[in-house]
N, C-alpha and C positions, 0 to 999 in steps of 0.2 A: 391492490398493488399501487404503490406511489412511482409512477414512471419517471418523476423529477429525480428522484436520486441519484439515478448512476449520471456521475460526474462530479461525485460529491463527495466531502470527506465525511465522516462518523466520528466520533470520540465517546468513549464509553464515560458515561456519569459514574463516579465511585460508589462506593456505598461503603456502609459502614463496617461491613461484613469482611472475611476474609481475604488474600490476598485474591485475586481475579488475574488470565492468560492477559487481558484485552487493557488491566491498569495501565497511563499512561501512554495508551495507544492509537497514534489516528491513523486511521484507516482510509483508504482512498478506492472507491467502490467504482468499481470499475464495470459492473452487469448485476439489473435488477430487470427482472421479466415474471413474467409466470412459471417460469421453472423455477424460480429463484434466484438469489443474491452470492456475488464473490466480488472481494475486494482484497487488496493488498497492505498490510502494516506497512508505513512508507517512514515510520521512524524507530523503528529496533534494527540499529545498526551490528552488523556481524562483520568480524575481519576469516579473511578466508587464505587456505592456502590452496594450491593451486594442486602439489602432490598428495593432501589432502583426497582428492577427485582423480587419483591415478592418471595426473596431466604434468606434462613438463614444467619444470619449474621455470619462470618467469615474472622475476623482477618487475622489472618493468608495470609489467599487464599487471600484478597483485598491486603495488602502488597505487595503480588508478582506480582498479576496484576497489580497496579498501578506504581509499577517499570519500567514505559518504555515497557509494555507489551498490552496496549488497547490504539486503534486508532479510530478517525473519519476518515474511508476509503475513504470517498465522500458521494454527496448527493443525491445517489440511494438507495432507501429500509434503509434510517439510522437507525432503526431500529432493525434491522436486522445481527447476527453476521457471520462474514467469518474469518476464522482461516489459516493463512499462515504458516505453519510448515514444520518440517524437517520431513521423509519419516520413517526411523525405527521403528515405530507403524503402523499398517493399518486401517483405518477406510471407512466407508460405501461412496462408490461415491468419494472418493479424486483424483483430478484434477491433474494430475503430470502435472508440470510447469517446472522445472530441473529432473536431476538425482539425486539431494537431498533438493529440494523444493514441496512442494503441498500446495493445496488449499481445506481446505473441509470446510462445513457451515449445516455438518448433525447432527440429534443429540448426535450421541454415541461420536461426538469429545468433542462436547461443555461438557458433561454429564462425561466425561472422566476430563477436567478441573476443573470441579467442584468439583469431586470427589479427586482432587491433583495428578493425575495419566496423567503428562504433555507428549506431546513430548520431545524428548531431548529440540529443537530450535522452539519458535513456539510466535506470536503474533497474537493477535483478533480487529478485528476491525468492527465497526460498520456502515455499509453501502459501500457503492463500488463507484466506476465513470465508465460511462459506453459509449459507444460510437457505434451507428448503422455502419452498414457494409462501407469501406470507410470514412467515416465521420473522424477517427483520422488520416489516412494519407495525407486527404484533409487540416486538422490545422496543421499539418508536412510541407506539402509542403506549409501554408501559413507564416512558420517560429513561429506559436503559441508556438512549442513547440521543446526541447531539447530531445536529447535521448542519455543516457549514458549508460554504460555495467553496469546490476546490480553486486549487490555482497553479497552475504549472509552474510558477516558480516556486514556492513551496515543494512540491516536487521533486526537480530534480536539481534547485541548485542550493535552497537555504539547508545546512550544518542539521543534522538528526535532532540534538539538542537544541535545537532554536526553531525545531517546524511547528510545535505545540502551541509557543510564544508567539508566532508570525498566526498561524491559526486562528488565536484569540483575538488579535488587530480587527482578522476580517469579521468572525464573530462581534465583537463591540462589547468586549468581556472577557475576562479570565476563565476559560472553561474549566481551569483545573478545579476552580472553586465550587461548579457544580456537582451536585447529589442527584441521586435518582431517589433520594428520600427528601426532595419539596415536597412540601406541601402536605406533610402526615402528620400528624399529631403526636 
């Protein structure tokens, strides 16, 4: 198990093969242990409605979600919301991932959103990727996949379309241009 990763982003190497869930997708991994890995897609932006979720319609509140603020996190539990936020509120069972990152998916967070009563830094996404024990350093060491030092402004404040491009700054490369077929003949 590589314990350096959580806190880290992933980007999948293309291949040359058919389309893939993970093309185009950085990932922001939020928990690697011995049980395994889950991270959240932090750039497949979703617009949502709010009666969509048998909830009152609200203006307002869909505006600022839809601002670059609701993600398809992966295709575990879609369903399902997880909220990556900054720390200066506390909520029930939050996941410290940094010293100013968490992860919680209980209800007083979501119920807290609702109500307009945000974290300071915080996005919601729906569903996760998830990875059995081993299993993601196994697609590491099969070159599936890139790891870059995340960054919380990437996160939550740079445009969906521009976190891939800021990602590669920190990288010192164009990750799109990477293959997971270096180096084959």
């Amino acid at each position: 198990m590589i314990s350096e990763l959580e806190n880290s982003f992933l980007y999948f190497c293309q291949t040359d093969e058919e389309e893939n869930y993970f093309k185009n997708a950085l990932i922001y991994l939020c928990k690697n242990d011995t049980e395994g890995s889950f991270g959240i897609i932090v750039n497949k932006k979703v617009k949502i409605n709010l009666k969509d979720f048998s909830l009152q319609p609200d203006a307002e509140l869909e505006a600022i979600l839809n601002n670059d603020k609701v993600f398809l996190g992966g295709p575990v539990t879609p369903f399902s919301p997880f909220i990556i936020h900054s720390l200066e509120k506390k909520y029930d069972e939050t996941h410290k991932i940094s010293s100013n990152i968490g992860l919680s998916s209980k209800p007083d967070i979501i119920q807290s959103i609702l109500n307009k009563d945000f974290p300071e830094k915080f996005i919601v996404s729906f569903g996760y990727t998830g990875w059995s024990s081993g299993q993601l350093e196994k697609e590491i060491q099969q070159g599936s996949w890139i790891i870059i030092p995340a960054n919380e402004q990437i996160i939550f404040s740079t445009k969906s379309d521009k976190k891939i491009e800021e990602a590669s700054k920190l990288a010192g490369f164009n990750i799109n241009l990477v293959s997971s077929n270096y180096g084959k003949a």
